[in-house]
BAVEX-656649 format. One record per residue: residue in three letters; x, y, z of N, C-alpha, C, CB in turn. Coordinates in steps of 0.2 Angstrom, whole numbers, plus 5000, padded with zeros to 4 digits. Glycine has a CB too. Example, Ala and Ser with C-alpha at 12.3 -4.5 7.8 and 13.67 -1.06 7.14 Angstrom:
2
ala506649725039506249785039506649845039505749785045
ser506449895035506849955036506450005039507049975029
END
This chain:
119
unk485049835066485549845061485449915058485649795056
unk486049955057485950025054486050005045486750095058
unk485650065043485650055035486450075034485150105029
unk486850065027487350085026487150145022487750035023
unk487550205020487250275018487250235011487850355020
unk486950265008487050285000487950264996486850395000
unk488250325001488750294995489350275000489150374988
unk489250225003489550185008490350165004489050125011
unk490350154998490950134994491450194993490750104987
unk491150244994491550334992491850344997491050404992
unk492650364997493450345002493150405006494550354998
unk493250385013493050435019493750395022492050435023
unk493750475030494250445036493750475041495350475036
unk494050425046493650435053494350425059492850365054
unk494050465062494250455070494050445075494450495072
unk494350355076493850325079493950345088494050245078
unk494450335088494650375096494950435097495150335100
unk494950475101494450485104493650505101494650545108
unk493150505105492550525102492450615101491850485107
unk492050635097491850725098491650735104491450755094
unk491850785107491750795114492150745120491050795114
unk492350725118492650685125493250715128492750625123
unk493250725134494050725137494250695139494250755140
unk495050685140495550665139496350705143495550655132
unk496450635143497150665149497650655143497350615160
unk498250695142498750705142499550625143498750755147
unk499550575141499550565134498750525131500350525132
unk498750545125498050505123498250465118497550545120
unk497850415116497850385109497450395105497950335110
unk497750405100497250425094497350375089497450515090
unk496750355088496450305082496250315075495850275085
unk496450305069496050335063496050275059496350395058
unk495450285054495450235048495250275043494850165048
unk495350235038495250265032494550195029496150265027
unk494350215023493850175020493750195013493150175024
unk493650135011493750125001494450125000493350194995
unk494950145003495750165002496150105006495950245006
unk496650115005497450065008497650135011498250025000
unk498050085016498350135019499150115019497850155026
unk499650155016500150105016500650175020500250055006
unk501350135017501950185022501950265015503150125023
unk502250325016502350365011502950355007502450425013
unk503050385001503650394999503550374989504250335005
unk502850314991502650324982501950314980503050274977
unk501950364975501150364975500750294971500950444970
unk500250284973499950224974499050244974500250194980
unk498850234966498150244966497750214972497850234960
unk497450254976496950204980497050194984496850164979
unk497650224987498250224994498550284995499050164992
unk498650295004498850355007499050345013498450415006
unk499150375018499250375024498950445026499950365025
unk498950435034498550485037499050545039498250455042
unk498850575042499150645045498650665051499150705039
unk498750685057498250705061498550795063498050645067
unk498050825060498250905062497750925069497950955055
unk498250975071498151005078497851055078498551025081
unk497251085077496851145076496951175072496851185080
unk497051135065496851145057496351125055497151115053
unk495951145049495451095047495551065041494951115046
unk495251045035495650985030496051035026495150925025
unk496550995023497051055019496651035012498151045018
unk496851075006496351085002496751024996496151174999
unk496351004993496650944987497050954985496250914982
unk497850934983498250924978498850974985497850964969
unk498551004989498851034994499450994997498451064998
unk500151004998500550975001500550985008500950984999
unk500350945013500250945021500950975023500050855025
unk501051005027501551035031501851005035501351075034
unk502550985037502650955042503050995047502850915040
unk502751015053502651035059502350995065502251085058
unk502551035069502151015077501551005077502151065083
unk501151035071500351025072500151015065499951095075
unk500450965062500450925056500650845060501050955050
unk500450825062500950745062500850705057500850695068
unk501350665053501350625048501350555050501950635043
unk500950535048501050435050501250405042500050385054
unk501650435042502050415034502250365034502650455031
unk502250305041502450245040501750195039502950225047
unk501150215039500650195038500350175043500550165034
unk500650205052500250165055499650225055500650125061
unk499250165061498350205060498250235067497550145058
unk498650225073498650255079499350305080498650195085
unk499150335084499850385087499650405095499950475083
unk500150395098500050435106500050505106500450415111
unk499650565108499650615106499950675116498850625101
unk500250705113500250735124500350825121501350685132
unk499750835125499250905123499450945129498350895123
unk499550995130499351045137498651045136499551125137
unk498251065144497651075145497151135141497751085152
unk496551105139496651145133495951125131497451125128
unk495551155124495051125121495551135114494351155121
unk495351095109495851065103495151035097496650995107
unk495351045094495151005086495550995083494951035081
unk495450905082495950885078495850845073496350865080
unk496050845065495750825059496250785058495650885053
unk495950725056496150675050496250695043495650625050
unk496650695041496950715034497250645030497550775036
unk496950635024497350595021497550605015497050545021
unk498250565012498450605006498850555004498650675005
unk499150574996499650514997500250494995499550484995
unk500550474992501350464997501650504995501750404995
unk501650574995501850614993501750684998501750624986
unk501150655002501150705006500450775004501950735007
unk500250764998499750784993499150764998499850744986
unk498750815000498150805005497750774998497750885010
unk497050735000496650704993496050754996496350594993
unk496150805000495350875001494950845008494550864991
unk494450885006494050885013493650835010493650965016
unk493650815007493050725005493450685011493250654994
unk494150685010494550635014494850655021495050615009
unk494550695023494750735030494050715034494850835028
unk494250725041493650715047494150745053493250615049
unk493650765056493750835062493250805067493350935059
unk493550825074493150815080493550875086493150735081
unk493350875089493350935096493350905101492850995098
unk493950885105493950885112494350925118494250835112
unk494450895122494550935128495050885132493850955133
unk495550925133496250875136496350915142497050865131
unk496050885147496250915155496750905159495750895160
END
């Protein structure tokens, strides 16, 4: 059994699927969670709650920052925690961003990044 880190209760987001480095065919599913947080739909703010955003070769936006909505911004402003994603062939980084119902990133505490390859 792995120890739990030190501050295992402190709001982090991860990207469960795909893994870093892995590739992937065109369309993919992308998996995220959040931890110590809710993750609920946008539209009102809610201490301790947010929805995600997965960016396309950004890295996290900076706290209090309002996420962009673009092609390489996607909002899951309905709270869900997967999206199917469809890439050209390509290497790509892509960040979990969370923030909240307002679209207000919560910083790079609450952001996670990984690099894959979509053949």
């Amino acid at each position: 059994m792995h120890a739990l880190p030190a501050h295992a209760d402190e709001p982090t987001v991860s990207i469960l699927e795909p893994k870093t480095g892995q590739t992937v065919t065109s369309p993919f599913r992308v998996r995220l969670a959040a931890h110590a947080m809710t993750t609920r739909p946008a539209g009102k703010v809610v201490e301790g709650t947010g929805h995600h955003h997965l960016l396309i070769n950004h890295g996290a936006v900076g706290k209090g920052e309002v996420i962009p909505d673009d092609d390489t911004h996607l909002h899951l402003d309905k709270g869900q925690t997967e999206v199917m994603v469809t890439l050209p062939p390509g290497k790509y980084k892509l960040t979990d961003q969370f923030a909240d119902g307002e679209h207000r990133s919560y910083g790079h505490m609450m952001a996670h990044g990984i690099n894959i390859i979509v053949k």
